[in-house]
FILUMTI-711078 format. One record per atom (N, C-alpha, C): residue number from 1; residue in one letter; x, y, z; atom name. Coordinates in pm, whole numbers. Layout:
FILUMTI-711078
+-----+---------+--------+--------+--------+-------+
! num ! residuo !      X !      Y !      Z ! atomo !
+-----+---------+--------+--------+--------+-------+
! NUM !       A !      X !      Y !      Z !    CA !
...
+-----+---------+--------+--------+--------+-------+
***
This chain:
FILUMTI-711078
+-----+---------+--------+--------+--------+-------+
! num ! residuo !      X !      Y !      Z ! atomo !
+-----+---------+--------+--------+--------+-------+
!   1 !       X !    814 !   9004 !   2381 !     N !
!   1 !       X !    777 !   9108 !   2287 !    CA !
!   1 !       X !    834 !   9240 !   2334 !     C !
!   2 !       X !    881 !   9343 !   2271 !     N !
!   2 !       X !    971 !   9435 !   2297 !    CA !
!   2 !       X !    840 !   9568 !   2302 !     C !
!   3 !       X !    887 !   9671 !   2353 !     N !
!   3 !       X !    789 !   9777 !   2399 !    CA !
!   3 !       X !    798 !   9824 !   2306 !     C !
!   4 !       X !    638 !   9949 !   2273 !     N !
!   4 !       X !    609 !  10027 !   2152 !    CA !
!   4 !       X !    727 !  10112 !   2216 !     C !
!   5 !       X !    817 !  10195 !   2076 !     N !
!   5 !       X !    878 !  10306 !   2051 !    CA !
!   5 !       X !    784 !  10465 !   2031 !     C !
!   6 !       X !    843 !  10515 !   2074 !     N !
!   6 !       X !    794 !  10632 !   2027 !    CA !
!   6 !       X !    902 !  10733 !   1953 !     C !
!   7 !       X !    841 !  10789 !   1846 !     N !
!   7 !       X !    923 !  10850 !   1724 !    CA !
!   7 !       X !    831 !  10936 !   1654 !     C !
!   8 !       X !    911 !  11039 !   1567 !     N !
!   8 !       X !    899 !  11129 !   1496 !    CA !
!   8 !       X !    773 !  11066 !   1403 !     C !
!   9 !       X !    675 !  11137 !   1361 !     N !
!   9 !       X !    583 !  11111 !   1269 !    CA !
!   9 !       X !    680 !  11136 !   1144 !     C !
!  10 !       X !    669 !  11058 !   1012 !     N !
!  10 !       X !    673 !  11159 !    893 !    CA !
!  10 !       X !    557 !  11167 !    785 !     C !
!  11 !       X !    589 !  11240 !    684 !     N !
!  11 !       X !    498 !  11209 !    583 !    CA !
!  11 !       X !    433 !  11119 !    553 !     C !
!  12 !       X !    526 !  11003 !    608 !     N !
!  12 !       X !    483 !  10844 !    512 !    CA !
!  12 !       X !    360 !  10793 !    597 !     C !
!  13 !       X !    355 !  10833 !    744 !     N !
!  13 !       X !    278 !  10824 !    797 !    CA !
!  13 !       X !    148 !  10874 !    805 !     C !
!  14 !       X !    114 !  10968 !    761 !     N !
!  14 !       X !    -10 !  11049 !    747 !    CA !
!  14 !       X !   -131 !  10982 !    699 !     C !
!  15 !       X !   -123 !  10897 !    651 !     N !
!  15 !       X !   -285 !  10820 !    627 !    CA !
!  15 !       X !   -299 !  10700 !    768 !     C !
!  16 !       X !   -231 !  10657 !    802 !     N !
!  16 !       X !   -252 !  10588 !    926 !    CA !
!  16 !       X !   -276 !  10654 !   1023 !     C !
!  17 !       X !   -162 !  10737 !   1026 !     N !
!  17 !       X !   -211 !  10840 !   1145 !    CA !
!  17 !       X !   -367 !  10940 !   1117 !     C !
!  18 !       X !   -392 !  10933 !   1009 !     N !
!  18 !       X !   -553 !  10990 !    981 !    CA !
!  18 !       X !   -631 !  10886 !   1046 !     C !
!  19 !       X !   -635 !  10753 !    999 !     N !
!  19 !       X !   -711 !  10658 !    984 !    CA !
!  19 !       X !   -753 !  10665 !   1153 !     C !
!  20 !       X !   -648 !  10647 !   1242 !     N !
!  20 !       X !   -595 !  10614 !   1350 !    CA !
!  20 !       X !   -719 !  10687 !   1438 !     C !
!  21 !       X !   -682 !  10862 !   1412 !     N !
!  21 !       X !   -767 !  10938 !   1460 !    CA !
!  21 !       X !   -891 !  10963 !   1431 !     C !
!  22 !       X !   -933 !  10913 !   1283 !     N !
!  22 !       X !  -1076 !  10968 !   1250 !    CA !
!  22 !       X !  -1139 !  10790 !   1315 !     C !
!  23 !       X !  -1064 !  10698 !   1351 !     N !
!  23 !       X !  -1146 !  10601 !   1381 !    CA !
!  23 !       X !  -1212 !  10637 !   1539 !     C !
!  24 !       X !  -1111 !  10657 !   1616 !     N !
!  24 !       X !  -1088 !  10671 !   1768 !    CA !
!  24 !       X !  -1212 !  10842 !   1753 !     C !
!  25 !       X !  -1200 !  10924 !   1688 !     N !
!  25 !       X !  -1338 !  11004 !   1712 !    CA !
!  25 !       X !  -1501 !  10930 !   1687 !     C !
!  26 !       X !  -1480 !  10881 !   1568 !     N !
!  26 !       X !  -1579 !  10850 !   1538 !    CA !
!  26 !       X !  -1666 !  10707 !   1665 !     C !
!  27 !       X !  -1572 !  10653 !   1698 !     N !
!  27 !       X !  -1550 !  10616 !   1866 !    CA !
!  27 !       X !  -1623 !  10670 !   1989 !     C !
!  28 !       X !  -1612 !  10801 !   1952 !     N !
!  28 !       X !  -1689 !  10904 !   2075 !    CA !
!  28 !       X !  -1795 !  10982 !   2048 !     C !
!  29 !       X !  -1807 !  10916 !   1856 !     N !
!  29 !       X !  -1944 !  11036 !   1838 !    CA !
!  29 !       X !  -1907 !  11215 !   1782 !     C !
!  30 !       X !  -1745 !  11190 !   1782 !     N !
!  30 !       X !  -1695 !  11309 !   1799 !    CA !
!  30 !       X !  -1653 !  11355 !   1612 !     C !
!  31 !       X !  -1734 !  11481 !   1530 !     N !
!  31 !       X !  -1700 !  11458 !   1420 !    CA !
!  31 !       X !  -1554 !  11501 !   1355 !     C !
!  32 !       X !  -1463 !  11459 !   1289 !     N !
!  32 !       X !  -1394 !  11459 !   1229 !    CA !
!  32 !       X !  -1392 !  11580 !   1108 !     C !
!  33 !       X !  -1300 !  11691 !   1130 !     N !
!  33 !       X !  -1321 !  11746 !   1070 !    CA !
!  33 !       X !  -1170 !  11817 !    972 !     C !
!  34 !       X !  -1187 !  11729 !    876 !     N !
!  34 !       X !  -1047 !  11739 !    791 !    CA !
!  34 !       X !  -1035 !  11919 !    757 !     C !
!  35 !       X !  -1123 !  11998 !    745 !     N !
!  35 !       X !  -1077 !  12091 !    658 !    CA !
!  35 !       X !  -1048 !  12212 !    706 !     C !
!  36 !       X !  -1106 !  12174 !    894 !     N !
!  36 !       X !  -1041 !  12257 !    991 !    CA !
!  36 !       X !   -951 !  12225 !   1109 !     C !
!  37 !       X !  -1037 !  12178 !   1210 !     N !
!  37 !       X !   -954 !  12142 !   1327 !    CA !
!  37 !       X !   -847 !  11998 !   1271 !     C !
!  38 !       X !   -873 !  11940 !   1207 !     N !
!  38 !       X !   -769 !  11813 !   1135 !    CA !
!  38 !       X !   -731 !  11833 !   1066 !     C !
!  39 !       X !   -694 !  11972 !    988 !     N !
!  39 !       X !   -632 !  11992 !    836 !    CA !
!  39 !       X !   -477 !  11983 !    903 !     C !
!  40 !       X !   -448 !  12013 !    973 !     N !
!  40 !       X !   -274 !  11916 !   1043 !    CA !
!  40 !       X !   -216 !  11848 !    976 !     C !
!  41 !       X !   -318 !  11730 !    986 !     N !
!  41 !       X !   -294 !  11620 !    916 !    CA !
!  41 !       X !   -250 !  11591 !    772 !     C !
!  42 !       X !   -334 !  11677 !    690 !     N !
!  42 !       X !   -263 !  11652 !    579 !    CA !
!  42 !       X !    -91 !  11718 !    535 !     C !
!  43 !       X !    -50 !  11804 !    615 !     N !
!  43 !       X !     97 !  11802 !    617 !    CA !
!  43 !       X !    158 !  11817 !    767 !     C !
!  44 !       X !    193 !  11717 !    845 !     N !
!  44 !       X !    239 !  11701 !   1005 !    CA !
!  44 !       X !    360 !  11777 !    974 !     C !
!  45 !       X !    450 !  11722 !    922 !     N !
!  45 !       X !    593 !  11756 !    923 !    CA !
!  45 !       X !    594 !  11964 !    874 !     C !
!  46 !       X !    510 !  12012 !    786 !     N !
!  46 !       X !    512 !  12104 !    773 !    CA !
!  46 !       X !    406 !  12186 !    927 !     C !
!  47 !       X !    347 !  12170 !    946 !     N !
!  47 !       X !    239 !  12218 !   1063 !    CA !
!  47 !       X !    324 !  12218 !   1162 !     C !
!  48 !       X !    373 !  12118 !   1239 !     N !
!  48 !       X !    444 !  12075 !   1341 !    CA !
!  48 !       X !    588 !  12113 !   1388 !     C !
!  49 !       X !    654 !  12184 !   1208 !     N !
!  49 !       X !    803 !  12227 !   1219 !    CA !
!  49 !       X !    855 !  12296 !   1346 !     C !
!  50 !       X !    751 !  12373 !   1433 !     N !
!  50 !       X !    872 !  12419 !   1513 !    CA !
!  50 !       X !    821 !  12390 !   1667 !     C !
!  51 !       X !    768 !  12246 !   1617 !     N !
!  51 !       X !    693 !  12158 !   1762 !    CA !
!  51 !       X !    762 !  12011 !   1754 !     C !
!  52 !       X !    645 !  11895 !   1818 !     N !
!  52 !       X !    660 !  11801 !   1765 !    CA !
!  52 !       X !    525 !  11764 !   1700 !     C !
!  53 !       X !    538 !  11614 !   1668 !     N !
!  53 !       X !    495 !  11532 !   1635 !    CA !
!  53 !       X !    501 !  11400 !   1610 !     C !
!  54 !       X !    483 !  11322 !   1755 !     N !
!  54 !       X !    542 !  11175 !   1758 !    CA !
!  54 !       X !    463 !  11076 !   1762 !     C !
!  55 !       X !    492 !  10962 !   1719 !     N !
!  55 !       X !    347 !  10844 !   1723 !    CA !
!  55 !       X !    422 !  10728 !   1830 !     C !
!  56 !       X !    374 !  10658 !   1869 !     N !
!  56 !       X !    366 !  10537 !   1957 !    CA !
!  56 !       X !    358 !  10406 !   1879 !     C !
!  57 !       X !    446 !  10327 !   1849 !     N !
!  57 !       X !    492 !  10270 !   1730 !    CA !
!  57 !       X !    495 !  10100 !   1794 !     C !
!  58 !       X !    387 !   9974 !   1781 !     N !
!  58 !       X !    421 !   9842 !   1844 !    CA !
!  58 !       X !    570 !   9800 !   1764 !     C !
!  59 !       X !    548 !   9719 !   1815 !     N !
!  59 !       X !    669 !   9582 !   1756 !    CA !
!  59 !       X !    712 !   9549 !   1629 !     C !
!  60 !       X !    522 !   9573 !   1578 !     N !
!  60 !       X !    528 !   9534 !   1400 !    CA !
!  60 !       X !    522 !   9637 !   1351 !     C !
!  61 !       X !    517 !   9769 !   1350 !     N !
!  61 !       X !    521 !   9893 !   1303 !    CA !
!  61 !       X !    392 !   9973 !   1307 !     C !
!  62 !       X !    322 !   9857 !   1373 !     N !
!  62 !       X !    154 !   9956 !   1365 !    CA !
!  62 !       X !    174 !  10090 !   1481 !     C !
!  63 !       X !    141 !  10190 !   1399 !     N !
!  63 !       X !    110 !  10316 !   1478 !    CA !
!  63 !       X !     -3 !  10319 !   1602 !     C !
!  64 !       X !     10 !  10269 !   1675 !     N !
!  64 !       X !    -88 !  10297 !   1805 !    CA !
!  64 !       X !   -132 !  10421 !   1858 !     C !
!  65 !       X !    -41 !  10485 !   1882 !     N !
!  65 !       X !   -106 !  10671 !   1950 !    CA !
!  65 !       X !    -30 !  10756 !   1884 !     C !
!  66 !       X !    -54 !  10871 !   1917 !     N !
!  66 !       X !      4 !  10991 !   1825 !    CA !
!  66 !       X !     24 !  11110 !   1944 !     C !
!  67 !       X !     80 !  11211 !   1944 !     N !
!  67 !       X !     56 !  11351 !   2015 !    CA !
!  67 !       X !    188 !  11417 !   1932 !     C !
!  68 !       X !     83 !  11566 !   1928 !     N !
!  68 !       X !    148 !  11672 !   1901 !    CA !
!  68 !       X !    159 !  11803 !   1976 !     C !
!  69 !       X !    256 !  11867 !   1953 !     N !
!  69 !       X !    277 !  12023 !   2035 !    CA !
!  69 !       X !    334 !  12124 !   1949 !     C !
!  70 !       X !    226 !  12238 !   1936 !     N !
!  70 !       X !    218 !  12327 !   1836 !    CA !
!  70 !       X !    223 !  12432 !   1912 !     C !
!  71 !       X !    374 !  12494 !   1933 !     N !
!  71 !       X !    405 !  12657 !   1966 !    CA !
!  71 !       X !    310 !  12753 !   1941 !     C !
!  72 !       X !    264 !  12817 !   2024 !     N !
!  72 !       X !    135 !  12923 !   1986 !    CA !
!  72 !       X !    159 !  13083 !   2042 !     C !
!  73 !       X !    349 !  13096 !   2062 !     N !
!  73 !       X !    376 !  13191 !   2113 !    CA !
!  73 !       X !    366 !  13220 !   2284 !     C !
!  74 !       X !    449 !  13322 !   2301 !     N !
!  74 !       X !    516 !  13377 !   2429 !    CA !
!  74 !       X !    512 !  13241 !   2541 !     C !
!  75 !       X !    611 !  13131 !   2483 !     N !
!  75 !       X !    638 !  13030 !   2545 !    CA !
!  75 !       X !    487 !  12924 !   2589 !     C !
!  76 !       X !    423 !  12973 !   2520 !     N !
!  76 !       X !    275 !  12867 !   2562 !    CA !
!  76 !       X !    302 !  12778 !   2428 !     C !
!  77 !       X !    276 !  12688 !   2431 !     N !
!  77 !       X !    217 !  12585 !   2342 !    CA !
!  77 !       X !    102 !  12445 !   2347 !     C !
!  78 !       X !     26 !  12444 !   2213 !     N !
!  78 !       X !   -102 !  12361 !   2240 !    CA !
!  78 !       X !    -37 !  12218 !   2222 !     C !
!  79 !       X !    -98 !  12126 !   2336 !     N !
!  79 !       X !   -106 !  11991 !   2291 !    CA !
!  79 !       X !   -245 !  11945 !   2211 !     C !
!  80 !       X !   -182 !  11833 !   2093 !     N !
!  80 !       X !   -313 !  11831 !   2017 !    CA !
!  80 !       X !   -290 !  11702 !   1957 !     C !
!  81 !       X !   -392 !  11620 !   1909 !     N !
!  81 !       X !   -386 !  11524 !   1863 !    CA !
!  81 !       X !   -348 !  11426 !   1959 !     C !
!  82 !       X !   -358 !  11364 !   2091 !     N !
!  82 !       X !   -314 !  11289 !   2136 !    CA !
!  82 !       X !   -440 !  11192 !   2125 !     C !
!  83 !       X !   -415 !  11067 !   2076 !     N !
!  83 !       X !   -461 !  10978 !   2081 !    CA !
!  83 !       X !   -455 !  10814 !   2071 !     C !
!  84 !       X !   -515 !  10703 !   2165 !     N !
!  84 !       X !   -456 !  10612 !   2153 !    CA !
!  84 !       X !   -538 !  10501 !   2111 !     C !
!  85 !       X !   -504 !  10410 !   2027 !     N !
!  85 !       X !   -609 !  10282 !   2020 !    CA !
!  85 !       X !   -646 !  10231 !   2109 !     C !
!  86 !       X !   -754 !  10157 !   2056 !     N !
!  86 !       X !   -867 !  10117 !   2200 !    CA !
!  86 !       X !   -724 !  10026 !   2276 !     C !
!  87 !       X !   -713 !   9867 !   2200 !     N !
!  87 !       X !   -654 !   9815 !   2246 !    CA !
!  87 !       X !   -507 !   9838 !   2328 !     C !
!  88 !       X !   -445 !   9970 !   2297 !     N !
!  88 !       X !   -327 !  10040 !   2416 !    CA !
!  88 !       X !   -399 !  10126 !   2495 !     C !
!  89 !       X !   -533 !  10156 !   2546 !     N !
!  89 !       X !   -528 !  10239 !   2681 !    CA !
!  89 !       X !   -539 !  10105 !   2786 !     C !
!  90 !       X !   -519 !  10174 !   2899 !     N !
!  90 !       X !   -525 !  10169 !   3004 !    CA !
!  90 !       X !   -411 !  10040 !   3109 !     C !
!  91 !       X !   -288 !  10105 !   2988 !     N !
!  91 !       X !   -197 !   9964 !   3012 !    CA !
!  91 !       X !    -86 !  10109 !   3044 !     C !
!  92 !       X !    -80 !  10226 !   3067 !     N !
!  92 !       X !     17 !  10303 !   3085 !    CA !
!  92 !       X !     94 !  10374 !   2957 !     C !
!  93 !       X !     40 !  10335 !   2841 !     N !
!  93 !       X !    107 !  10394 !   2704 !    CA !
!  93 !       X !     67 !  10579 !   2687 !     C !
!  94 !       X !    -31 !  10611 !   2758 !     N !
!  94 !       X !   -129 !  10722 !   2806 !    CA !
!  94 !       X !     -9 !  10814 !   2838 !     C !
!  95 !       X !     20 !  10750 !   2967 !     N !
!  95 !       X !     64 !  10786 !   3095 !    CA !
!  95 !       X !    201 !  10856 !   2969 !     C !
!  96 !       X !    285 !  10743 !   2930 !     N !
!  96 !       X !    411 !  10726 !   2873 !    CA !
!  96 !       X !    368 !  10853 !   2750 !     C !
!  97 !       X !    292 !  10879 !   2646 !     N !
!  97 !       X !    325 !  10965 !   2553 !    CA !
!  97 !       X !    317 !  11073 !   2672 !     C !
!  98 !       X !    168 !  11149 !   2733 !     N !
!  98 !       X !    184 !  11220 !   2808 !    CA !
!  98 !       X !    347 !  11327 !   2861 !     C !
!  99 !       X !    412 !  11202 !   2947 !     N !
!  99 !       X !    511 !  11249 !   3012 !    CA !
!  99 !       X !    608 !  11290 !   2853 !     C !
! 100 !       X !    614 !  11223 !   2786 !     N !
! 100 !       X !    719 !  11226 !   2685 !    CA !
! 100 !       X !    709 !  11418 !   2593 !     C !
! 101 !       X !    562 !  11387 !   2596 !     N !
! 101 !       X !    533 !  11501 !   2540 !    CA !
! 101 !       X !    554 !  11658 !   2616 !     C !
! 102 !       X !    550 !  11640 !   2770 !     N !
! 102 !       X !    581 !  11754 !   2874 !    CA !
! 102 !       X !    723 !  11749 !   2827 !     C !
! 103 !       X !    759 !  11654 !   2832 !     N !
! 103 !       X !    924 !  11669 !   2821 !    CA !
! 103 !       X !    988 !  11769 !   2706 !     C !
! 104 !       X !    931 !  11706 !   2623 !     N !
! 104 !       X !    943 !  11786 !   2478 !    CA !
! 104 !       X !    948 !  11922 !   2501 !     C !
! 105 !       X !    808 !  11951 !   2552 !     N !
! 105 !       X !    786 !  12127 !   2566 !    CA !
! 105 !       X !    874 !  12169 !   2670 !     C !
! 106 !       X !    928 !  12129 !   2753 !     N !
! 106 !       X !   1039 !  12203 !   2791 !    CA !
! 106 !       X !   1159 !  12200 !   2756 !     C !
! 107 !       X !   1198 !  12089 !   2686 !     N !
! 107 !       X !   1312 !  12127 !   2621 !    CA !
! 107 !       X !   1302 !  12214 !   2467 !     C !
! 108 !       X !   1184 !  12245 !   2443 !     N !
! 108 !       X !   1163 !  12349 !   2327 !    CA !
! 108 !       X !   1171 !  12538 !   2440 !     C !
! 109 !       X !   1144 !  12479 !   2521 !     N !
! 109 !       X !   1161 !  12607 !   2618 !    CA !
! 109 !       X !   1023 !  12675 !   2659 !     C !
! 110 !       X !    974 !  12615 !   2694 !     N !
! 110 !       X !    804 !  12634 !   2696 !    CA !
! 110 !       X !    775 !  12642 !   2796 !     C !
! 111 !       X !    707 !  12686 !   2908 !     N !
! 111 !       X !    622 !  12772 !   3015 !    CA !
! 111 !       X !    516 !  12723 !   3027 !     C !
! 112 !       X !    429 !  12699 !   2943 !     N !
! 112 !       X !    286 !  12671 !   2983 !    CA !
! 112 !       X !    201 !  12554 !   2780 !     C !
! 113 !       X !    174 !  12451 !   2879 !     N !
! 113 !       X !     81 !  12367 !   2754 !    CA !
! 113 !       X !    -51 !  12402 !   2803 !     C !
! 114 !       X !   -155 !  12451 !   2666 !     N !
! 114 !       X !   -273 !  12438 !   2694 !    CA !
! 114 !       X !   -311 !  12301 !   2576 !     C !
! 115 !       X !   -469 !  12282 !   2614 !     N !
! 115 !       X !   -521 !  12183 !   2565 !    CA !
! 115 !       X !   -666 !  12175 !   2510 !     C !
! 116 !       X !   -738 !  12170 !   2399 !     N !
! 116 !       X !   -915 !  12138 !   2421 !    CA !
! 116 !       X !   -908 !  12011 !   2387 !     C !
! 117 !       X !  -1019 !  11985 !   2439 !     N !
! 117 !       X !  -1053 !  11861 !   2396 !    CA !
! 117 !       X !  -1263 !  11865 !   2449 !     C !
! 118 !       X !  -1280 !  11688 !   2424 !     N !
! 118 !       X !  -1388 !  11708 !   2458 !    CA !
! 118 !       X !  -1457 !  11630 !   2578 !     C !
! 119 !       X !  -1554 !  11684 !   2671 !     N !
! 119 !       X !  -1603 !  11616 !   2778 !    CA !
! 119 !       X !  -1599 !  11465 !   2768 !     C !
! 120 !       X !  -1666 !  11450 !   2691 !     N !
! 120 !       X !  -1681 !  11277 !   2631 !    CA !
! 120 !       X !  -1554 !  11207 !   2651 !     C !
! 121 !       X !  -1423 !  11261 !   2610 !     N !
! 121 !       X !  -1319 !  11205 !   2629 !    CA !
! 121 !       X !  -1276 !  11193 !   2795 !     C !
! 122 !       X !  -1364 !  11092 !   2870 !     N !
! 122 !       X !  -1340 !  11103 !   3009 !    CA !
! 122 !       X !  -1183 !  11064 !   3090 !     C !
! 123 !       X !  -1134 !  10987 !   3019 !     N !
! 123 !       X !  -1003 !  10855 !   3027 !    CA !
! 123 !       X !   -911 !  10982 !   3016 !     C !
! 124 !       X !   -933 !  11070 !   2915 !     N !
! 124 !       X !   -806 !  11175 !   2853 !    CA !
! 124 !       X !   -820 !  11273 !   2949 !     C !
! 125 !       X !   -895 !  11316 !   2995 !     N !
! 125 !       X !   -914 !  11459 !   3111 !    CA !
! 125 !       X !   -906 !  11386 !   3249 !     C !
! 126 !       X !   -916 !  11274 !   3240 !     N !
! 126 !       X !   -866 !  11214 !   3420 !    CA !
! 126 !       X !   -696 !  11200 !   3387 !     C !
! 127 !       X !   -629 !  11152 !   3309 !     N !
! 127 !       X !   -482 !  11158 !   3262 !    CA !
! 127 !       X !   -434 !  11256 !   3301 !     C !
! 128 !       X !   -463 !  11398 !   3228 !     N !
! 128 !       X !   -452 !  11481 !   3223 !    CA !
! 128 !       X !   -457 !  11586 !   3322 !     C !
! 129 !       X !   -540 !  11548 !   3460 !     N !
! 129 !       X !   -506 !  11622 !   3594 !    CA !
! 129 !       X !   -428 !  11556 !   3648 !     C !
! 130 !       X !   -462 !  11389 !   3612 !     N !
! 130 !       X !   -314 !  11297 !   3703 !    CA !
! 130 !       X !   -180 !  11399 !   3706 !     C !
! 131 !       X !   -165 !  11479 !   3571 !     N !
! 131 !       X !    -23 !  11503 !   3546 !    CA !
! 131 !       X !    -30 !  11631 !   3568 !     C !
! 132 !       X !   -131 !  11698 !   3667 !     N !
! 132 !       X !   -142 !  11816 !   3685 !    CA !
! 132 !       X !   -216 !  11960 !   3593 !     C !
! 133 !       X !   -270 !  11878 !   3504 !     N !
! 133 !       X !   -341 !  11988 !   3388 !    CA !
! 133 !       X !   -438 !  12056 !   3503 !     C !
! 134 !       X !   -481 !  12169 !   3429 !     N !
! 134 !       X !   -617 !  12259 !   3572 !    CA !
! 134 !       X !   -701 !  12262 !   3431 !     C !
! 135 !       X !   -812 !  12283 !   3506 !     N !
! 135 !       X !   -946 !  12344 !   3346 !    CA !
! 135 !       X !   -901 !  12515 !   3334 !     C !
! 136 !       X !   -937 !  12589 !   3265 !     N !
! 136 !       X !   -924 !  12699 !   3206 !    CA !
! 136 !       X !  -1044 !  12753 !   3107 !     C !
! 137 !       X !  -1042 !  12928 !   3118 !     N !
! 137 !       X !  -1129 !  12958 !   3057 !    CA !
! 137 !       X !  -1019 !  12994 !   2895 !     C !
! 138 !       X !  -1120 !  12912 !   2779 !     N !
! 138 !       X !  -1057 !  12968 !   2626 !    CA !
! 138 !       X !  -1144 !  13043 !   2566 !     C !
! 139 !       X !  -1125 !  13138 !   2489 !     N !
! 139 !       X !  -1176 !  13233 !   2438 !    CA !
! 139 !       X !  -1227 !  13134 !   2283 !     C !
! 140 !       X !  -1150 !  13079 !   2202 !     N !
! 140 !       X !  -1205 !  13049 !   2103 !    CA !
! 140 !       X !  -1185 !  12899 !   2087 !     C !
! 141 !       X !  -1300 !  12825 !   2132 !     N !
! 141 !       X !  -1285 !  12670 !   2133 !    CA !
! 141 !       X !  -1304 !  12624 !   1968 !     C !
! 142 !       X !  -1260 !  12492 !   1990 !     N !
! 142 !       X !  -1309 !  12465 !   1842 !    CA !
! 142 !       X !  -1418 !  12378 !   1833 !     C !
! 143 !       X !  -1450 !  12360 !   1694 !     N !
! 143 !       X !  -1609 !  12309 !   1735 !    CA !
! 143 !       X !  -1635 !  12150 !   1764 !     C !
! 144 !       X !  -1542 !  12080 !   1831 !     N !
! 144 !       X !  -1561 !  11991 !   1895 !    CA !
! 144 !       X !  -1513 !  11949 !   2017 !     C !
! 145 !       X !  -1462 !  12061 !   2051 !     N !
! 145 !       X !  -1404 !  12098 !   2203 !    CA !
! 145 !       X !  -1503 !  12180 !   2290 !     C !
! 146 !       X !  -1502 !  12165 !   2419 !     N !
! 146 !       X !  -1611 !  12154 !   2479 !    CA !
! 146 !       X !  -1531 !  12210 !   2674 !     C !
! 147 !       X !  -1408 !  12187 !   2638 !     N !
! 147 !       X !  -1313 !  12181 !   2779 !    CA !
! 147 !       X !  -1180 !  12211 !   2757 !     C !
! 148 !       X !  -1104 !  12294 !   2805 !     N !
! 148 !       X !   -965 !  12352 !   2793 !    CA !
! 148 !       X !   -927 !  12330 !   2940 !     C !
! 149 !       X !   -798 !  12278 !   2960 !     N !
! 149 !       X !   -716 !  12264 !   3033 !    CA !
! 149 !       X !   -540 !  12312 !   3020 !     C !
! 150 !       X !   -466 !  12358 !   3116 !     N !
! 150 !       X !   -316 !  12384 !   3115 !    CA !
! 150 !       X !   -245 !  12355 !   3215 !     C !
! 151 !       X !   -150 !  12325 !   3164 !     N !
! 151 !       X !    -22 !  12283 !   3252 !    CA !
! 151 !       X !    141 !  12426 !   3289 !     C !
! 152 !       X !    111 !  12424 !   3384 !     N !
! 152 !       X !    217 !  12545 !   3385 !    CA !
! 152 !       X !    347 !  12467 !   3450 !     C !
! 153 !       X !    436 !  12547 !   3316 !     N !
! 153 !       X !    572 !  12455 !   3348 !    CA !
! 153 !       X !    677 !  12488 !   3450 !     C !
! 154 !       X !    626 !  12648 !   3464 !     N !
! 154 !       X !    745 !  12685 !   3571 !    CA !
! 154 !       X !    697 !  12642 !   3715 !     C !
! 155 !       X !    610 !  12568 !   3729 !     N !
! 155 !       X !    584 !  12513 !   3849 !    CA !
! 155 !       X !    643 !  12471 !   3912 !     C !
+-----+---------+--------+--------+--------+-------+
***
């Protein structure tokens, strides 16, 4: 069996990739909230234009994980949306968008990724120092974020 790809989200994707994420919150208890922190979603390719937005793609075309990186100015940008089905953690697919996604932000020319997310998500914030993230104080969390972390690139 040949390894998941990872690739560009598009349009066509957007209800899977909804499905994907409002399943995996609802997973943690965590609410789903289309009309703010997830309104992304209903246009990736427009939201995402001067980031990315890539999914983690099996064999048969099922979308497994997702992550995005949304420029937020003076070379910082947020990672957001990373998420993976139950059945791909803890086999290294984590590990693999992760790195893919650092990569990205520096070749967009980027300095520093921040991140929220939430406590509950224990698997994603142990990843996430693996690869050197620190916690951080954020001024305006969103309302299901609970923990901010960053990665500084000129390290």
């Amino acid at each position: 069996m040949s390894a998941p790809i990872i690739r560009t989200a598009t349009k066509a994707d957007q209800d899977e990739i909804r499905a994907l994420i409002f399943t995996i919150l609802n997973e943690y208890a965590l609410e789903p909230s289309p009309k703010t922190i997830d309104g992304d979603l209903d246009d990736i390719e427009g939201f995402y234009h001067d980031g990315v937005f890539d999914v983690l793609v099996s064999a048969d075309g099922d979308i497994m994980g997702t992550v995005g990186l949304k420029p937020t100015g003076d070379g910082v940008c947020e990672l957001r949306k990373m998420y993976l089905k139950t059945s791909f953690r803890g086999r290294g697919h984590g590990g693999r968008l992760l790195k893919h996604v650092i990569a990205s932000a520096r070749d967009l020319g980027m300095s520093r990724i921040e991140l929220q997310t939430a406590r509950v998500l224990e698997e994603a914030i142990g990843l996430y120092e693996k690869f050197g993230f620190r916690e951080i104080e954020h001024d305006a969390m969103e309302n299901r974020c609970d923990h901010a972390l960053a990665l500084d690139l000129t390290a």
